[in-house]
C-alpha positions as CSV (number, residue, x, y, z in Angstrom):
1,X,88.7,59.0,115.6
2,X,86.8,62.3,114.6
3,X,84.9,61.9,117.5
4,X,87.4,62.1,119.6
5,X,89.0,65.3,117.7
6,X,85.7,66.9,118.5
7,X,86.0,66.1,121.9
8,X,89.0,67.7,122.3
9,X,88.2,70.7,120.6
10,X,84.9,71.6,122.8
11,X,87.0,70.6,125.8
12,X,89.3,73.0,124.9
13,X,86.8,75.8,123.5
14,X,85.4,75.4,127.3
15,X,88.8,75.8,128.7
16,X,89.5,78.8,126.4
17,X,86.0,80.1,127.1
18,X,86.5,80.6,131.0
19,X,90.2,81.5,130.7
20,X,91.0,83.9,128.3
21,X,89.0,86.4,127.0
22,X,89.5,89.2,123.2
23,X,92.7,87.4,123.0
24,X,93.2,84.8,120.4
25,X,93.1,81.1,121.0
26,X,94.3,78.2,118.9
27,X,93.1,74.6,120.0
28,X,93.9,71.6,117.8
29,X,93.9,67.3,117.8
30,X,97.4,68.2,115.9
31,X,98.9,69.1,119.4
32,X,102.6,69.7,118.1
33,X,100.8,72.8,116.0
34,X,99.0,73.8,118.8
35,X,102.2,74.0,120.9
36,X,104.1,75.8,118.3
37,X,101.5,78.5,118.0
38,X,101.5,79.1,121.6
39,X,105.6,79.1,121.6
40,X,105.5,81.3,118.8
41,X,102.7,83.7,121.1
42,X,104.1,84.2,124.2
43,X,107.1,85.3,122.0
44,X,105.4,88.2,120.1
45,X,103.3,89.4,123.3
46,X,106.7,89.5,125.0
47,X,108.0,92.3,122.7
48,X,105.2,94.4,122.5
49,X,106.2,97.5,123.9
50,X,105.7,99.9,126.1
51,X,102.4,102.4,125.2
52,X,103.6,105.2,127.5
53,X,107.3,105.3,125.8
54,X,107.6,108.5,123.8
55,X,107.2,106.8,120.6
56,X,103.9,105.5,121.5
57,X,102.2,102.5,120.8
58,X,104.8,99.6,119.1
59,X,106.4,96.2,118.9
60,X,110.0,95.0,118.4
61,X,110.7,94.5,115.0
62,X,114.5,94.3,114.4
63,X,117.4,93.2,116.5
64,X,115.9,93.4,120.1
65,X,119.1,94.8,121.7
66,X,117.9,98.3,120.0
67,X,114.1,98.2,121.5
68,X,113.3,99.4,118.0
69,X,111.1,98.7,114.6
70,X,112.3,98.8,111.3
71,X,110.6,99.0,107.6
72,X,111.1,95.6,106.7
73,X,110.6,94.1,109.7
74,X,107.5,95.5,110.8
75,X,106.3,94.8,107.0
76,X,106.5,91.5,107.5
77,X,104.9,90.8,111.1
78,X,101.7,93.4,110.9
79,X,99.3,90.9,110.3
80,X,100.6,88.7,112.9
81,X,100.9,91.2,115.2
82,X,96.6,92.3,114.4
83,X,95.8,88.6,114.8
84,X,97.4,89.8,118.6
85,X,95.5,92.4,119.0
86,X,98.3,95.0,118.1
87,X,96.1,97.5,115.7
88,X,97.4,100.8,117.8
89,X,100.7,99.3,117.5
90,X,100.2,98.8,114.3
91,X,98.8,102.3,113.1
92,X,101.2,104.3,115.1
93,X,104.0,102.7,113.8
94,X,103.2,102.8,110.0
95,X,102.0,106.4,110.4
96,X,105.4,107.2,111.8
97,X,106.8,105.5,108.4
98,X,104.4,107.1,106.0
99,X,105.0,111.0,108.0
100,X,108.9,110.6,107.8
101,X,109.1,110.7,104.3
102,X,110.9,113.5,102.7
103,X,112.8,115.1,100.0
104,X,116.1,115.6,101.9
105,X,116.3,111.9,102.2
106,X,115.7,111.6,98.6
107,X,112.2,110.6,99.5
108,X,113.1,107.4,101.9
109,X,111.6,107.2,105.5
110,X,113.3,106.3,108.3
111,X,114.2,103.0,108.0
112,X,114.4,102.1,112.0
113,X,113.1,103.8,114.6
114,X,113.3,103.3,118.1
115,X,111.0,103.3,121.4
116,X,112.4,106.9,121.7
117,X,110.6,108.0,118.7
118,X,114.0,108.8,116.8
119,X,115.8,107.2,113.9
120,X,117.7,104.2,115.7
121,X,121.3,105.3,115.3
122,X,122.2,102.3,114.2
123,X,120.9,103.3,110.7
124,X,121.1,107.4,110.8
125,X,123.3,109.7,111.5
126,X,121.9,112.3,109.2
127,X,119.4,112.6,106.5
128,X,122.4,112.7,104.0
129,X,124.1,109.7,105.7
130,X,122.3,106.6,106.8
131,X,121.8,102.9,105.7
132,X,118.7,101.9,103.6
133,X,116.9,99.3,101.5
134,X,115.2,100.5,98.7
135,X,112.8,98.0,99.2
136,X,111.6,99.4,102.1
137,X,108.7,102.1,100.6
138,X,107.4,99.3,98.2
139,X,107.1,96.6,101.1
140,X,105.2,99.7,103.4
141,X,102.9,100.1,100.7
142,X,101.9,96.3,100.5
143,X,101.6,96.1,103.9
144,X,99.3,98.8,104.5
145,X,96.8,97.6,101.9
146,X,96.7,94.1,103.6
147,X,96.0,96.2,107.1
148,X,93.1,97.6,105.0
149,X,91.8,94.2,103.9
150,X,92.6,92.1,107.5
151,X,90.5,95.6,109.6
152,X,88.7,97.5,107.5
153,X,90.3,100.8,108.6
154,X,90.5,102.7,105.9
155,X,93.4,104.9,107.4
156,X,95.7,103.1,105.9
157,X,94.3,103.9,102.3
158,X,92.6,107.3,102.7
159,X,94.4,109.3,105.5
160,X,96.6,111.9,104.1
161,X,99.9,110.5,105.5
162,X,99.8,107.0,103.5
163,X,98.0,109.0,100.5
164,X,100.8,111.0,100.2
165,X,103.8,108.0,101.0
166,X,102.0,105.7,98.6
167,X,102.3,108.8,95.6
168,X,105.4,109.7,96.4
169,X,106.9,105.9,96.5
170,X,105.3,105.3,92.9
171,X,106.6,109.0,91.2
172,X,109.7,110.8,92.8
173,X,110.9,107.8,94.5
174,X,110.7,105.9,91.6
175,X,112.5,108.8,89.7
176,X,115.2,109.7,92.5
177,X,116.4,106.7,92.5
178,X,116.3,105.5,88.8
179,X,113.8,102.4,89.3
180,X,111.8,103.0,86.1
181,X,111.4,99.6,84.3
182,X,113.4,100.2,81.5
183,X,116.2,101.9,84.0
184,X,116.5,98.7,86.0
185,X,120.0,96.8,84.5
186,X,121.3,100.1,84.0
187,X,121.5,102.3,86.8
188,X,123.7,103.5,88.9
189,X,124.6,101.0,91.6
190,X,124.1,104.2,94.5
191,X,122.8,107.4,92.5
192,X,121.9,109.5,95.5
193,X,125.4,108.6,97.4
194,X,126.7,111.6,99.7
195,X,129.6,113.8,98.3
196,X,132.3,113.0,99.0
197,X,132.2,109.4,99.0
198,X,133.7,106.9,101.5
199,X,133.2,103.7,100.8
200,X,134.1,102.1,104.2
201,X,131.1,103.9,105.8
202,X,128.3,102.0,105.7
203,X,126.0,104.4,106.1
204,X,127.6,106.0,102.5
205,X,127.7,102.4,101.1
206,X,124.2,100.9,102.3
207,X,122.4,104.5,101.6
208,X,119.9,103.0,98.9
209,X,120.6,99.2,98.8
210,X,118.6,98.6,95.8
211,X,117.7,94.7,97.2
212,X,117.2,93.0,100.8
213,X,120.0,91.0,100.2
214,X,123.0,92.4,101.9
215,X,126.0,91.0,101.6
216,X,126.2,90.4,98.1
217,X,129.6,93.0,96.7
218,X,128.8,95.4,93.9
219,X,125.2,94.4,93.9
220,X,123.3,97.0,91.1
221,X,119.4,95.7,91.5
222,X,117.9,92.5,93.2
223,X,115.3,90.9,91.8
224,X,113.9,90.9,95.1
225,X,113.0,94.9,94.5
226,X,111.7,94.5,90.9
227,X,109.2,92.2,92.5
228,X,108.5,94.6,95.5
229,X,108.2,97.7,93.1
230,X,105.5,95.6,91.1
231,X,103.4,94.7,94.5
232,X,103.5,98.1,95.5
233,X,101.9,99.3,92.0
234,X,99.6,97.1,92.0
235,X,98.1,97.6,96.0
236,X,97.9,101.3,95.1
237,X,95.9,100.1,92.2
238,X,93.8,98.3,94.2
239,X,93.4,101.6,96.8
240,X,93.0,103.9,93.9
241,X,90.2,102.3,92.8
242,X,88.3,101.7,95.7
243,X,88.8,105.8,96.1
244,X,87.3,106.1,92.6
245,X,90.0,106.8,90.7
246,X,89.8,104.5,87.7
247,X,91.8,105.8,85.3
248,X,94.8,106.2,87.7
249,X,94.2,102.4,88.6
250,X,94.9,101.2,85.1
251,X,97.9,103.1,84.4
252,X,99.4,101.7,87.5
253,X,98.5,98.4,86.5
254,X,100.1,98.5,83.2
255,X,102.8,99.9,84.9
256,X,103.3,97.0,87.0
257,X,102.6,94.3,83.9
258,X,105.7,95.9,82.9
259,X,107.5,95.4,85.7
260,X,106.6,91.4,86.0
261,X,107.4,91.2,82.3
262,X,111.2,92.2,83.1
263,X,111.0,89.7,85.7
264,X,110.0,86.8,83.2
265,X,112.2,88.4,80.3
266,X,115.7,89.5,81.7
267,X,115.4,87.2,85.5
268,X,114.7,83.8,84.1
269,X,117.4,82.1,83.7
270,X,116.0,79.1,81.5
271,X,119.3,76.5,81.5
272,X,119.1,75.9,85.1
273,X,115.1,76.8,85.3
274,X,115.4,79.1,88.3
275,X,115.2,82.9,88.8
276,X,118.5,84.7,88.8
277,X,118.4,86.9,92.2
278,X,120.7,89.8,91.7
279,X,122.4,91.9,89.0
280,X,126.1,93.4,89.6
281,X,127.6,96.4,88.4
282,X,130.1,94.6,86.4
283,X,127.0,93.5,84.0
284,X,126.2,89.8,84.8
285,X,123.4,88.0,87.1
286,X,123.8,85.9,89.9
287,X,122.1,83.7,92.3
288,X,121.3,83.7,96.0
289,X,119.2,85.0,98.8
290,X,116.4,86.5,97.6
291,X,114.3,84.7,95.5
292,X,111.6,83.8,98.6
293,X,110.2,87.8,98.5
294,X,108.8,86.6,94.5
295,X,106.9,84.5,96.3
296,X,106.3,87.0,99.0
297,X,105.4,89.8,96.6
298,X,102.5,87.4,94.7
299,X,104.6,88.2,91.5
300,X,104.7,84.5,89.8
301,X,102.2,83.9,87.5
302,X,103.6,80.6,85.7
303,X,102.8,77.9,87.6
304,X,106.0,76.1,86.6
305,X,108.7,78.7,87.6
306,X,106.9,79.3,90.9
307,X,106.9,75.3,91.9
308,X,110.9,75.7,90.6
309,X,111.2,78.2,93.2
310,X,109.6,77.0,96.2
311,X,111.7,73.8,95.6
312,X,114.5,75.6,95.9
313,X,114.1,77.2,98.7
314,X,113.0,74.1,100.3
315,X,116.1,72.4,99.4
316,X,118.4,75.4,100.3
317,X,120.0,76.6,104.0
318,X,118.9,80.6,103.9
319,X,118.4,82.8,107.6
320,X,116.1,82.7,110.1
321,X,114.0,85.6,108.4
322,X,113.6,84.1,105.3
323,X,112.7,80.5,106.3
324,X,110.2,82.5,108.7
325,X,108.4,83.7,105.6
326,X,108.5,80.0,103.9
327,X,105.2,78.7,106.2
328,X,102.5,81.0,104.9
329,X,104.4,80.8,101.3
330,X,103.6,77.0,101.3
331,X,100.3,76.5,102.9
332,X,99.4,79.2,100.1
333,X,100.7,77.1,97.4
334,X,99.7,73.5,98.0
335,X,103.0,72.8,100.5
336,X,100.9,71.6,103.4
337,X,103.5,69.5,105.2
338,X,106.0,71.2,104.7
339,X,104.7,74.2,105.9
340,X,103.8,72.2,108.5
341,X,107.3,71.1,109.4
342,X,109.0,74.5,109.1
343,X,106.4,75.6,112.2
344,X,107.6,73.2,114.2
345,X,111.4,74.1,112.8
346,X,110.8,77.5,113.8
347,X,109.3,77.3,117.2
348,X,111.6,74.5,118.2
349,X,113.8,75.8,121.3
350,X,116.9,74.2,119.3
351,X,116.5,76.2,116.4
352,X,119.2,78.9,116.7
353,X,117.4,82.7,116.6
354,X,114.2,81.3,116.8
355,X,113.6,84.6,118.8
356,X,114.2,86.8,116.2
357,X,110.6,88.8,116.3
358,X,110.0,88.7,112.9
359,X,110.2,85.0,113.3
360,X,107.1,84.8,116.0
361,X,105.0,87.0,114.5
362,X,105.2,84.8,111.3
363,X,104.4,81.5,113.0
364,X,101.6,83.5,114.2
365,X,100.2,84.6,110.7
366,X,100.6,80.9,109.0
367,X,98.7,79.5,111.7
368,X,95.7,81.7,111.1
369,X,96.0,82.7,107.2
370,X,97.9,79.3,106.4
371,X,96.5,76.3,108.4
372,X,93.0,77.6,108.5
373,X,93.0,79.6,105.8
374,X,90.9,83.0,107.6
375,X,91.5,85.5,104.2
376,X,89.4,88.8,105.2
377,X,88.7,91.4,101.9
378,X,87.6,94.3,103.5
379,X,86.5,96.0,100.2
380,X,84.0,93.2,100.2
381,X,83.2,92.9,103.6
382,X,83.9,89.2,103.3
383,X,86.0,86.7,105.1
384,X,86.9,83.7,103.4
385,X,88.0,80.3,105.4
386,X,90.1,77.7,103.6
387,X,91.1,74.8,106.1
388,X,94.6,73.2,104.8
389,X,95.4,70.6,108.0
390,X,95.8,66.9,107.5
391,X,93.1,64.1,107.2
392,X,91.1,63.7,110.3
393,X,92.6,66.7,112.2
394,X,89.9,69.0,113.9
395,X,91.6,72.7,114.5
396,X,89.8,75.6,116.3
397,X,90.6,79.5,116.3
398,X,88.6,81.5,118.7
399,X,88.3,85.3,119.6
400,X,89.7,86.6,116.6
401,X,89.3,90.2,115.8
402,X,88.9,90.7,112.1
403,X,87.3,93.7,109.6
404,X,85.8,95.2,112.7
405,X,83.9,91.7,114.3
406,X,85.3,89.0,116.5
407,X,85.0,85.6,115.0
408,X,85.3,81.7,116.0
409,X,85.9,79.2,113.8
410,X,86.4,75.3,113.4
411,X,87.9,73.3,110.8
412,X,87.0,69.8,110.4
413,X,87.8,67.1,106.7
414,X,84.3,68.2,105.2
415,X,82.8,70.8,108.1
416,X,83.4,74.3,108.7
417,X,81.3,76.3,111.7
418,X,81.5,80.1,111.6
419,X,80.7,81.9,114.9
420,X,80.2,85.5,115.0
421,X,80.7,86.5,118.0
422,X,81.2,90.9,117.7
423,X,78.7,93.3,116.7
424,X,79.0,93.9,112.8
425,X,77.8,91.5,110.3
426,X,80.2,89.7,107.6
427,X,80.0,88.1,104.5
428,X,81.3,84.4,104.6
429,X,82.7,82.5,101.6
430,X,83.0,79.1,103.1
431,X,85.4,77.5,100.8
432,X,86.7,73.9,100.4
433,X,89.4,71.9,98.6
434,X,88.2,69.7,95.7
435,X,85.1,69.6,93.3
436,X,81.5,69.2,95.2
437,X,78.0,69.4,93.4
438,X,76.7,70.7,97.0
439,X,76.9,72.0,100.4
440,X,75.0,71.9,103.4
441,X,73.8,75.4,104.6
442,X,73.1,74.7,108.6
443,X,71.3,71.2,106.9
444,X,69.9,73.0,103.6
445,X,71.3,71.9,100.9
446,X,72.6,74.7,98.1
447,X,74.7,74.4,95.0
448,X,78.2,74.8,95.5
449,X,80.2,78.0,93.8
450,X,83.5,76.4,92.2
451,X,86.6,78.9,91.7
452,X,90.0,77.8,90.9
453,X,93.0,79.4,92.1
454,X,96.4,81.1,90.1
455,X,98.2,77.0,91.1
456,X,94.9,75.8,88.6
457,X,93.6,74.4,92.3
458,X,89.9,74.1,92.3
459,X,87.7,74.5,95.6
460,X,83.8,74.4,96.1
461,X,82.5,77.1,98.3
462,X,79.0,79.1,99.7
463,X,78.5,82.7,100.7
464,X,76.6,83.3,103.4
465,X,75.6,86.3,105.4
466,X,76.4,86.2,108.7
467,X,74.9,88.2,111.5
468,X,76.1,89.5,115.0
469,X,75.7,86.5,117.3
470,X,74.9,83.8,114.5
471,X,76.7,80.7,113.9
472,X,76.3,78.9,111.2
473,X,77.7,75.1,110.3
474,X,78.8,74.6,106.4
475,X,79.6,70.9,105.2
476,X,80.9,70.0,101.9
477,X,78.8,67.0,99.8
């Protein structure tokens, strides 16, 4: 049977070869997930924009009726849409982001903006009236340090744009709109809310939604933020001290201890052994909606109240853009089939707003960080490959563009191969599930490296150097 995968594999690798060219390609025995990553392609290259519109380079990323991008949105599909080749896209867009920051907003971007180049209208109508997610700064920031890691461009982390968004977000954001961690349960439920107040306009209402659930009356904090707030510290952490600035590192990562210690102290609710998701004005918690973006935001560390939470959101009915997150989530976390099945959920032409971008772009990123497990670190110059398919099930990714290189790579039960194909060399941690005494090197045998993961899941790996126009074969022993 696993000759026959490989058959199909170089038969495709062939077809691939003389067919397509810098664009990648996703060949696999599991034919259903090869289908559904193609389904889920042809949907993200068909709302990538137009370069020549005045906002320059972009993608959809929100309702596609307003050609425009939003915070969240975008966010949420930037790696998928680099695995597309979308970097300018990319750039241009979170530029725009990080630039439109400003006081008179009370330090919030805009949080759509449209192929025009303007706030989408939608949302603004003036910088004292317009609808925002608090989360929105705090899910930026994240997302530009995992640019950083999947390119290598260090705009994202040096330029002065995001240098000055990422201070701001973490200082007189943080102050303006009363987000301290001891400030959280008390708060004001809108502290920056135009004057006078009308609470049938929802751009008066919606103008500092402190969560990413929105339909939830009276809601004073979401857990959702206090985890996106604790992300955020922690990625400028991670940028300030690659820039060299140690000291500042630490105190944001004691800030951000503190922030995941309120989520373990006043969020768990131990009777029902789940995560309460929201906290109203009127001084109790509740439940629903948002507890996917803990997972999202890395920011469970017990390994029991993160399995409670991914079982219930297995077992509940949530929207299209949350169950679009779920994929990666699981593969992460030891879900293989189910992550599996919620690819093919989402790409299935039944499913109802399957089209939603954000939905496409996310298919698109599971495949490639999920299934085969491609983890780039651009600090390190290292990509890391982690294959999570089934038993017997050879998979293929091939002109990938990643931390400035363009890579192949195929999967099989105990074999990895690792083609570099650009001009730059890499590091290569070639990892795999389970305990091994040894791996073969291109037929050399070495001592296996073992690491365990934050689940307690142990894998066997080798690092290996890897030059322009090498490939190299690594099997497990």
């Amino acid at each position: 049977m696993k000759k026959i995968g490989i058959a199909i594999i170089n038969c495709f690798s062939l077809f691939y070869a003389s067919g397509q060219s810098s664009m990648v390609t996703f060949a696999s025995s599991d034919t259903a997930m090869q289908s559904a990553f193609y389904r889920a392609k042809e949907i993200a290259l068909r709302y990538k924009g137009n370069p020549t519109d005045p906002v320059g380079p972009w993608y959809e990323a929100a309702l596609p009726s307003r050609y425009a991008f939003c915070m969240r949105d975008v966010s949420h599909q930037c790696i998928g849409a680099e695995i597309l080749g979308m970097s300018k896209e990319n750039k241009n867009m979170f530029t725009l982001f990080a630039e439109n920051i400003s006081e008179s907003k009370d330090w919030c971007s805009y949080w759509e903006i449209n192929k025009y180049g303007k706030p989408a209208p939608e949302d603004y109508r003036n910088d004292r009236e317009f609808w925002y997610n608090l989360n929105a700064n705090f899910d930026v920031m994240f997302a530009c340090w995992r640019l950083y890691l999947w390119t290598g461009d260090s705009t994202y982390i040096k330029s002065p744009a995001f240098e000055r968004f990422f201070e701001i977000s973490v200082t007189g954001y943080i102050d303006r709109w009363i987000l301290h961690e001891d400030s959280l349960l008390t708060r004001p439920r809108l502290p920056n809310s135009p004057v006078p107040f009308n609470d049938r306009d929802n751009f008066h209402r919606s103008r500092g939604l402190a969560s990413y659930s929105e339909d939830v009356p009276d809601l004073k904090i979401g857990v959702d933020l206090v985890a996106a707030i604790y992300r955020a510290l922690l990625s400028y952490a991670s940028v300030l001290e690659l820039n060299g600035n140690i000291t500042k590192a630490a105190f944001c990562e004691k800030k951000a201890e503190r922030y995941w210690q309120k989520i373990e102290q006043d969020w768990w609710d131990g009777s029902a052994a789940l995560y309460q998701t929201y906290y109203s004005s009127n001084g109790t918690f509740g439940k629903g909606g948002s507890s996917g973006f803990l997972l999202w935001f890395d920011a469970l560390k017990d390994t029991m109240r993160k399995r409670k939470t991914i079982e219930q959101l297995i077992a509940e009915k949530t929207n299209i853009e949350s169950e679009s997150y779920l994929p990666l989530i699981l593969y992460q976390n030891g879900y293989r089939d189910k992550a599996r099945d919620y690819i093919l959920h989402l790409t299935n032409t039944a499913t109802p707003r399957r089209e939603y971008p954000e939905v496409s772009y996310a298919v698109v990123e599971a495949v490639v960080k999920g299934l085969m497990g491609i983890e780039p670190d651009a600090s390190k110059q290292r990509i890391s490959t982690l294959y999570r398919g089934k038993k017997g099930v050879v998979s293929e990714l091939d002109n990938l563009n990643v931390l400035k290189t363009e890579i192949n790579v195929k999967h099989e039960d105990d074999q990895t191969v690792f083609f570099n194909k650009g001009n730059n060399h890499v590091y290569w941690r070639a990892m795999f599930a389970g305990r091994y005494k040894k791996v073969m090197v291109d037929g050399v045998t070495r001592k296996a490296g073992l690491m365990q993961d934050a689940n307690g899941n142990v894998s066997s790996f080798a690092d290996i150097t890897v030059n322009p126009g090498k490939m190299i074969t690594v099997r497990c022993r």
